[in-house]
N, C-alpha and C positions, 0 to 999 in steps of 0.2 A: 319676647314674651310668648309662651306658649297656652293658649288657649281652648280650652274642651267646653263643652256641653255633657251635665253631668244631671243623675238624677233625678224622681219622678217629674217633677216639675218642670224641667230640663231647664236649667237656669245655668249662666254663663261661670265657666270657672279657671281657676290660675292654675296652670299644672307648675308646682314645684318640687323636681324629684318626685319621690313618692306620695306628693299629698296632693288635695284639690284643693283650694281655697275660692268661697263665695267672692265673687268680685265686687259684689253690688251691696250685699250685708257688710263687707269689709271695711267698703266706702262709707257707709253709713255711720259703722263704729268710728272710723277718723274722724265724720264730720262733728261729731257729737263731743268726742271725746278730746279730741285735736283743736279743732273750729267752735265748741260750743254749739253747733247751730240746733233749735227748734225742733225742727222737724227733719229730721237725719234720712228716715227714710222714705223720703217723697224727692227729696233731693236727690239721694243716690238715685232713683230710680232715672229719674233726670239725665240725670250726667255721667253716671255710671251703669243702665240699664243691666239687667239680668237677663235679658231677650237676647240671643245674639247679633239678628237683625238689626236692633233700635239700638245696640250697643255699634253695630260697624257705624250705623245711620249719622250720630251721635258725633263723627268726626275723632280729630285729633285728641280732642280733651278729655274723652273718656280713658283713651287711653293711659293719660297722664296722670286720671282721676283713679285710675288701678294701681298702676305703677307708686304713689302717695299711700294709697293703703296698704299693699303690701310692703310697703316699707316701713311704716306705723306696726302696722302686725307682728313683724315680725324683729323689731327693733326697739318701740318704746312701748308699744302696749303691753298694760299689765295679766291680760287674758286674750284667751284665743275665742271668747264667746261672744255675745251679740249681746245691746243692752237690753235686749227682750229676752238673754240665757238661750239665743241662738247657735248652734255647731256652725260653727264659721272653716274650721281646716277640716278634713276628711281625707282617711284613708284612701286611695286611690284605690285599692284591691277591695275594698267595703262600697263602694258605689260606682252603678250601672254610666258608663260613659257612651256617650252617644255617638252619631254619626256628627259633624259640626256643620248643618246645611243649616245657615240662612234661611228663615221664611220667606218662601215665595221666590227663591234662587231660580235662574235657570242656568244650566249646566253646559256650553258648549265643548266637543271634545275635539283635537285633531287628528286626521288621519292621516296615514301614509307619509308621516312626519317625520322618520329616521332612514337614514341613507342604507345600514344596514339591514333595517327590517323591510324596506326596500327591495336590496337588493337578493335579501335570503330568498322573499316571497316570487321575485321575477326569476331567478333559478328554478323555482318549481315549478314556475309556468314554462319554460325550455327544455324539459326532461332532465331536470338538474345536471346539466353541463353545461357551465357558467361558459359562454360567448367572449371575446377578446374584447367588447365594448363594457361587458359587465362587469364594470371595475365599482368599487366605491365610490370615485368623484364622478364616475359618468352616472349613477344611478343617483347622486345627488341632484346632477345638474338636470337630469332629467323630470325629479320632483319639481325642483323648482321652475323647468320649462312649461309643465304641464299645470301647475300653480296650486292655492292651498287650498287643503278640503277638509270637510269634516265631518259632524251630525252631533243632534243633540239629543243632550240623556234628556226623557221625562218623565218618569220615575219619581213620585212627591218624597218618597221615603227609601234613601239609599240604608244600603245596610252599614252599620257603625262596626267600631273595633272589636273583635273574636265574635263577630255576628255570624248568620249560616245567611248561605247564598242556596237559591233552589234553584236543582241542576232541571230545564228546561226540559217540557214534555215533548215536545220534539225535535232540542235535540240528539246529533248520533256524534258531534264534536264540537267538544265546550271548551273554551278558551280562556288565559289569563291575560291580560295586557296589566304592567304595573305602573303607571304615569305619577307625574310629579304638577300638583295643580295651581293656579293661583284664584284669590278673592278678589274682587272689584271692590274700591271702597268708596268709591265717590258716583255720580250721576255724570253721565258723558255718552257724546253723539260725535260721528267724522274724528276721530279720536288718533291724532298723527302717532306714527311710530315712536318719532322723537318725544313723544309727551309720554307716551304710555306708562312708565315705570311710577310717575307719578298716582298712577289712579289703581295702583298693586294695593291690596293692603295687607296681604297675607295667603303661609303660604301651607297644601296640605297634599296629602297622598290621597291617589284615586285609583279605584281598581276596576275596570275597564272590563267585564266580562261580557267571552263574546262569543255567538253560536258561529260554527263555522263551517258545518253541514248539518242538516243541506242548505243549500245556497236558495237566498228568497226567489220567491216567482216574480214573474213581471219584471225584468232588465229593466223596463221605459219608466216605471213608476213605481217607486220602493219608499217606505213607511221604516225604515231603520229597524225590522224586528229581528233581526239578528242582533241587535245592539239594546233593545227597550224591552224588558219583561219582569217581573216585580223579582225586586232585588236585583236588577241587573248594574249596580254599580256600588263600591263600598267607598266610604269616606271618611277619613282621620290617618292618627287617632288625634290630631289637636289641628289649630292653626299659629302658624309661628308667624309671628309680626315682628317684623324687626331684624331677623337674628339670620334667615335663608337666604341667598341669592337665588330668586327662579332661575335665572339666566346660565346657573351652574351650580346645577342642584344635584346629587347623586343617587342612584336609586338601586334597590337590588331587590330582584322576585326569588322567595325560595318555594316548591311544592314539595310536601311530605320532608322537607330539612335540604332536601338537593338544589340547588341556588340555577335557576335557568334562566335571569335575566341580571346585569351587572352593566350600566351607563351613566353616561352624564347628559343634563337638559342642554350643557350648550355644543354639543353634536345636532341638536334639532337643526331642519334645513331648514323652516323657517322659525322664526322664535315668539315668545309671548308679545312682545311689541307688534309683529306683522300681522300678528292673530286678531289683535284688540283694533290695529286699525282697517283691517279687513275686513271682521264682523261691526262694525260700532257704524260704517257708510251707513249713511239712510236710516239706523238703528242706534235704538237709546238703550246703553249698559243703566243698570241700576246698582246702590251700593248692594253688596252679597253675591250675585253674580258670579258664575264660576266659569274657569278656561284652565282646560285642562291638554297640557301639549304633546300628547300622542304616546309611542314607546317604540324603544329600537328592538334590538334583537334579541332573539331567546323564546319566543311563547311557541308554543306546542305547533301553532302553522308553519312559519318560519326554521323551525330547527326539527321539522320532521319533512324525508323522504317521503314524496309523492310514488304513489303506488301507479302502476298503468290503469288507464280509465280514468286517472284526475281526483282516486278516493288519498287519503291520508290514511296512514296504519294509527291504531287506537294509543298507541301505548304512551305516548307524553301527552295525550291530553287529556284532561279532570275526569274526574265519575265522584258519584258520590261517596264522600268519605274521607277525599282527598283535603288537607290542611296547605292553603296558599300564605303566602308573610309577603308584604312588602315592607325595604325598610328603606330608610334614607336616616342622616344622620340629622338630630340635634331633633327632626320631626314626629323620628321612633319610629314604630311598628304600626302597620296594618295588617288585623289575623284576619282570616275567612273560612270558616269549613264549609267543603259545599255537601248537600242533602238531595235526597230524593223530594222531590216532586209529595206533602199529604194527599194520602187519598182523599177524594170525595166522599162526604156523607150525605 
């Protein structure tokens, strides 16, 4: 089941093919029309919430409570309207689709998560002349010596799909990372590896923009602002329940149509399980909650020659104007254009 956030009101919806369909008016129409029941939509609201949040919150049965309407919908019902002469399906290219964050999500991300973006990045730091140790499994096992890290987005309002990113007032080199995310759908604390897949509920693309000079002040004490600044993260365009494997998910970054990123989630050195029971120690996941697992190789740091002095040459990384895509299959597309910085008034 692929799921968007759609429309002024930003109400939960069914991506099928090219349409949207209201999940919670849908429910309402079966319950009425199907079930008889009273009050269709108090109940839907219930059991099949419109909220994204109340709908993850909501458990198993809303699900099932979607999955029953669109099957009603689109099999025995004799209209596609609402009994209040509600637009129940919508053009997908006719309404505004949103970024799909959860109220009140916080967003964990991984770093230093793929062996070869890794190993690209530790070539840079040697005068790029990779050393007889810098192999790909010794820069794995070296992640995984050194253990897992990460930082989080805070950012209330990521940007949604063909949304504009604004290219940072100071930065001089802006970054794309294209990661593959998953949803939390349940409440959980100490949360073992071996559980984890259970408490997945779903799964979505995240775009990971990142300033990458200059480098923050203060080594000893760092605020992630290279990684937090409005708009510094895009999310969609849907979330797939059901139908992805996080654990071997594939993903590809194209800038201006040239494709600079092309993997798979289970090259990660560590993976979603180690992530959830890593962060969850001592800390309570809630449903919506995001973990998003890092990205390998391709972004403009990693795949650009370091200049003498430790600068990077301009030329694979963003400016404004530039059109970034991540796509992965069955999840679609995420667009971004990035922009200049509005002036002040």
């Amino acid at each position: 089941m692929r799921l968007v956030v759609f429309g002024p009101d930003r109400r939960l919806g069914y991506l099928r093919q090219s349409q949207v369909v209201d999940v919670s008016l849908a429910f309402a129409k079966y319950l009425r029309e199907r079930q008889n029941e009273r009050y269709p939509y108090g109940v839907a609201e219930q059991q099949a919430p419109a909220d994204l949040m109340r709908f993850i919150e909501a458990g198993p049965i809303a699900l099932e409570n979607a999955e029953k309407a669109i099957a009603y919908l689109f099999g025995e019902a004799q209209s596609k309207t609402g009994e209040r002469g509600e637009t129940l399906v919508h053009a997908a290219g006719e309404v505004t689709i949103h970024a799909p964050v959860p109220k009140g999500a916080r967003v964990a991300c991984a770093g230093a998560n793929f062996a070869d973006h890794a190993l690209a990045m530790a070539i840079k730091m040697q005068g790029n002349k990779p050393g007889p140790a810098l192999t790909l499994e010794a820069a794995r096992e070296k992640q995984r010596q050194e253990g897992i890290r990460g930082f989080w987005k805070v950012g209330k309002d990521p940007v949604g799909p063909d949304g504009e990113v604004i290219y940072p007032s100071w930065s001089t080199r802006f970054d794309y990372e294209g990661e593959i995310a998953v949803i939390l759908g349940k409440k959980g604390k100490d949360i073992k590896a071996a559980d984890a897949r259970q408490y997945i509920w779903g799964v979505t693309l995240l775009a990971d923009w990142s300033i990458r000079r200059p480098l923050e002040p203060n080594k000893g004490s760092r605020f992630a602002t290279s990684k937090n600044f409005d708009t510094g993260y895009s999310l969609g365009p849907c979330i797939v329940v059901g139908e992805v494997d996080p654990f071997d998910a594939t993903v590809e970054v194209f800038v201006n149509n040239e494709r600079r990123q092309n993997y798979s989630t289970k090259t990660m050195v560590y993976d979603f399980a180690e992530y959830i029971e890593f962060l969850s120690l001592d800390f309570t996941f809630y449903p919506g909650d995001i973990v998003s697992g890092g990205t390998a190789a391709g972004t403009a740091a990693d795949s650009s020659e370091m200049l003498p002095g430790g600068e990077y040459p301009p030329d694979k990384f963003l400016k404004p104007g530039d059109m970034v895509e991540i796509r992965s299959p069955i999840i679609g597309s995420l667009r971004a254009k990035i922009v200049p910085k509005p002036t002040a008034r």
